[in-house]
N, C-alpha and C positions, 0 to 999 in steps of 0.2 A: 369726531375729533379730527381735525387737519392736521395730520404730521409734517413735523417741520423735516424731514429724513428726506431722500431722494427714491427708498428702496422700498414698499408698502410691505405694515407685519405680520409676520406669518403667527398663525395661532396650530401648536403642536399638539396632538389629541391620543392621551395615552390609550387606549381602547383594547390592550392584546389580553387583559386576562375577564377566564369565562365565568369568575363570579363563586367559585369552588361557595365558602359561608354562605352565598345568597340561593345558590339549588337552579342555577342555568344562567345566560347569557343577560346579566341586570342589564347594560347597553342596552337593549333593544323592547326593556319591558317599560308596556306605555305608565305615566304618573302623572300626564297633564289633563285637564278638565277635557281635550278634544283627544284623547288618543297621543299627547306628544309626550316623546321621552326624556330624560332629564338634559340628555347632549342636543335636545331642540335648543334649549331654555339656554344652553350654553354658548352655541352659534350667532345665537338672535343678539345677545350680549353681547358678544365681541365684534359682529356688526356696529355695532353701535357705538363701541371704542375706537372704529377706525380699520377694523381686519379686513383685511384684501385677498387671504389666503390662508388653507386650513391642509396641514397634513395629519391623516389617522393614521394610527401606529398600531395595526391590526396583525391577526394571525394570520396567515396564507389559507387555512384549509375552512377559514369561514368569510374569507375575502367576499365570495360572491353574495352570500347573504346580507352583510353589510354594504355592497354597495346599493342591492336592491330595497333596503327597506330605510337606509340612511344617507348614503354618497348620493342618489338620486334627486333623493330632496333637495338637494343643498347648490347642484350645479350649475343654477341658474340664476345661483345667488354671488357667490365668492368661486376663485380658481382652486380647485381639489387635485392632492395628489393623497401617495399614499407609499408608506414605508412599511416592511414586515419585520417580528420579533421573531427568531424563530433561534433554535439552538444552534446553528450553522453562520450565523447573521454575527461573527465575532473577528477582529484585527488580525490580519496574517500576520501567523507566529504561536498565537494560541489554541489550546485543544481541549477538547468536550471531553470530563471527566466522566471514566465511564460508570455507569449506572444514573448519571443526570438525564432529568427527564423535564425538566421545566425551565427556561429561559430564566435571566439573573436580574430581573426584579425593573425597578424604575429609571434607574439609571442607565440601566444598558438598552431598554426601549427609548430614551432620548437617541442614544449614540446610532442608534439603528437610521435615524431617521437625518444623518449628517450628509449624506449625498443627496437631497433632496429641500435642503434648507440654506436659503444665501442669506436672510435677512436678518433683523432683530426678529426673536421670536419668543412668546409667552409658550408655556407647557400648561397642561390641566391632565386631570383624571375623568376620564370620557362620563362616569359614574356619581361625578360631585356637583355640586348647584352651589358656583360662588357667588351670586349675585350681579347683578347691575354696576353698584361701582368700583366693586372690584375690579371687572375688567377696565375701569377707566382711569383706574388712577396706575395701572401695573402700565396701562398702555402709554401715557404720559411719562413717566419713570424711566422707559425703556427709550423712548426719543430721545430724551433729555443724554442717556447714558450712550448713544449711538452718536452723537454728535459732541461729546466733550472731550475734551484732551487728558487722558488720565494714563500713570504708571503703571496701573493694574489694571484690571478687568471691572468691571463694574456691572451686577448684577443686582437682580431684587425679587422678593417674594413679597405674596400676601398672606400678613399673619392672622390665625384668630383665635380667640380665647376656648382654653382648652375645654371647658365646662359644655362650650356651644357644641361639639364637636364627637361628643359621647355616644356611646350608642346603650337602650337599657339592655338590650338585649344579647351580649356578649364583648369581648373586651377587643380593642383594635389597635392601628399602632398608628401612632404618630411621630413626624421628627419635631423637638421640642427643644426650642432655640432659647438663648442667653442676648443680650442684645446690651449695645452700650447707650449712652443717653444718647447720642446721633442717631440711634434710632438702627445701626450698622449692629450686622449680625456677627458676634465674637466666639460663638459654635453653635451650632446645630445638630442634634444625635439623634438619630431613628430609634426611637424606644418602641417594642412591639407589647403584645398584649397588657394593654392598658386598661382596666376596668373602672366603672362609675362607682365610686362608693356616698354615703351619704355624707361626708365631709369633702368630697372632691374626688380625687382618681387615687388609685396606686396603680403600681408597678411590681416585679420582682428584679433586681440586679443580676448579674452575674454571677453572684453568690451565692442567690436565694435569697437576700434580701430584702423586706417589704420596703417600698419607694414608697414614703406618701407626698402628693401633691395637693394644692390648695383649687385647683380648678383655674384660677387666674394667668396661670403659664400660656405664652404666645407659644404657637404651634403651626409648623407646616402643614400643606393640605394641597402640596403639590402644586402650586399657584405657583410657578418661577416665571422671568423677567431675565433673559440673556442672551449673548451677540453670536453671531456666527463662530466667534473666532472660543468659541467655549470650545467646540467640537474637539478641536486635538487637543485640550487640555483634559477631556473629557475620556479623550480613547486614551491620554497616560495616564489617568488614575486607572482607567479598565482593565490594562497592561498589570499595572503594579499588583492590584487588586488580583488575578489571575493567576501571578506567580508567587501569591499569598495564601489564597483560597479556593486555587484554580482546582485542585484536587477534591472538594466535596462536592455531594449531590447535592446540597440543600441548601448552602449560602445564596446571599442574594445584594445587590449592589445597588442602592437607592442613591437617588441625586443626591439627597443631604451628606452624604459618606464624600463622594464626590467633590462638592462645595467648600464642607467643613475640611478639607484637607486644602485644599486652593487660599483656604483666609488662613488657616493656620500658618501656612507658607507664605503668606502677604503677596498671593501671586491675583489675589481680587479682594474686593469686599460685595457687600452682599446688603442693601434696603431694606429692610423691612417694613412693609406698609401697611396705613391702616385702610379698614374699608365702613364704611354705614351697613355696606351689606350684611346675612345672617347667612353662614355655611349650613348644607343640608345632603345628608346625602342617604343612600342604602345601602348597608353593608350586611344586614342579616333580613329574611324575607320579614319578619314584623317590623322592621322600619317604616316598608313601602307606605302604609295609611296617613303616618308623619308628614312622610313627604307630598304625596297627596293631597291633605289638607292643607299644607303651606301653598303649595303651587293654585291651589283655588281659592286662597285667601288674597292671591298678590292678581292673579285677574281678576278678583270682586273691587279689589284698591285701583283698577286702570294699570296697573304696573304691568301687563301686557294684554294685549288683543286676543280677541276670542272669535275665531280660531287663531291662534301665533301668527300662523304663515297667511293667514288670509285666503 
């Protein structure tokens, strides 16, 4: 794809957490017919929408492992940098509550990665396989939105149907959007342990409530579309969020939280888009086979080279 922008996009790569449900480091476990991992499948993809450049948003104390068995790969392909999550990695003024011991979630791994990002940039989950046109229609979206004249901020995700996105083997969480006929997202909420049921998913509330859902619901998957100028809107929700919840070990601050507070405030709006593509990913170790045979069902179809990298 030829961007009509002056600036080539950058592709953001969440990669800091080790997989605690999966039982080690999922990033780096091979699922392609030649040994490649699913952040191959994802590179090669966004090659192909246009990406010029890739920052991973890794931990510091496995920095070197990743670059040797993945940053390597890649640097003779696209320009690489690299931004760290770490508990210290947070807006002067704020302080690590004591007894936290794990960095605050998805959102604050973007914000991590703001001194190192001037362009439009896509965000992903270093551990999800959006597909092929996924990254081309989020990439197209994001031109379109870098070069319009608009009052607000103009962002976009790729949504997918909640059904596709299940896992049997324990419950997970999604943010699980509302959306108007424009297709513009009117909130977005991180709901976490989500289960399969045989009518579709549930939930519990805040109550304790059973949520049932119909499986039909569009759903984030971490697939955003945003401009440079998110970043300080992004460190004031961090701010706020901090001197709200700054005080527990265990909360956690996902983009959608982020987002869904910016449309509320009509300080942006938010795309949602469709894709052909089919989301896949591992979230518990009996996933991995799923994933496996998808990925050697889409090189038996030509849908990539065998070996990827050649």
């Amino acid at each position: 794809m030829a961007s009509p922008i002056d600036s080539p996009l950058t592709l953001v790569v969440l990669a800091a957490g080790m997989g605690s449900r999966y039982g080690g480091l999922k990033q780096l476990d091979p699922v392609g017919p030649h040994g490649e991992v699913i952040l191959d499948y994802s590179v090669y993809d966004a090659l192909q929408a246009g990406i010029e450049r890739v920052v991973f948003v890794i931990r510091k104390d496995f920095e070197s492992a990743f670059r040797d068995s993945l940053g390597k790969r890649f640097e003779n392909r696209l320009s690489i940098d690299y931004a760290f999550q770490s508990l210290d990695a947070i807006p002067e003024g704020c302080e690590v509550p004591s007894g936290r011991t794990k960095p605050w979630g998805t959102g604050h791994a973007v914000l991590t990665a703001k001194d190192v990002v001037e362009t439009p940039f896509m965000v992903i989950n270093a551990d999800d396989f959006y597909g092929r046109s996924s990254y081309g229609v989020l990439a197209d979206h994001l031109c379109e939105a870098a070069v319009a004249s608009s009052d607000v901020e103009r962002y976009c995700m790729v949504g997918f149907p909640l059904k596709n996105t299940l896992s049997k083997h324990g419950a997970v969480a999604r943010g699980l959007c509302q959306c108007g006929a424009d297709m513009n997202l009117q909130s977005v909420q991180e709901i976490t342990n989500i289960r399969k049921t045989l009518a579709g998913a549930a939930y519990e509330d805040a109550s304790g409530a059973e949520v049932v859902l119909s499986g039909d619901e569009r759903v984030s998957m971490n697939m955003w579309g945003f401009l440079p100028s998110f970043f300080p809107l992004l460190e004031e929700r961090f701010r706020n969020f901090m001197a709200s919840h700054g005080d527990s070990d265990k909360t956690e601050f996902y983009i959608p939280f982020a987002v869904d507070e910016l449309i509320q405030a009509q300080r942006a709006t938010a795309r949602v888009l469709t894709t052909e593509s089919s989301w896949f990913g591992v979230t518990y170790q009996d996933d991995k086979p799923i994933v496996v045979n998808a990925l050697q069902e889409l090189a038996d179809q030509g849908t990539y080279p065998l070996p990827l990298w050649g």
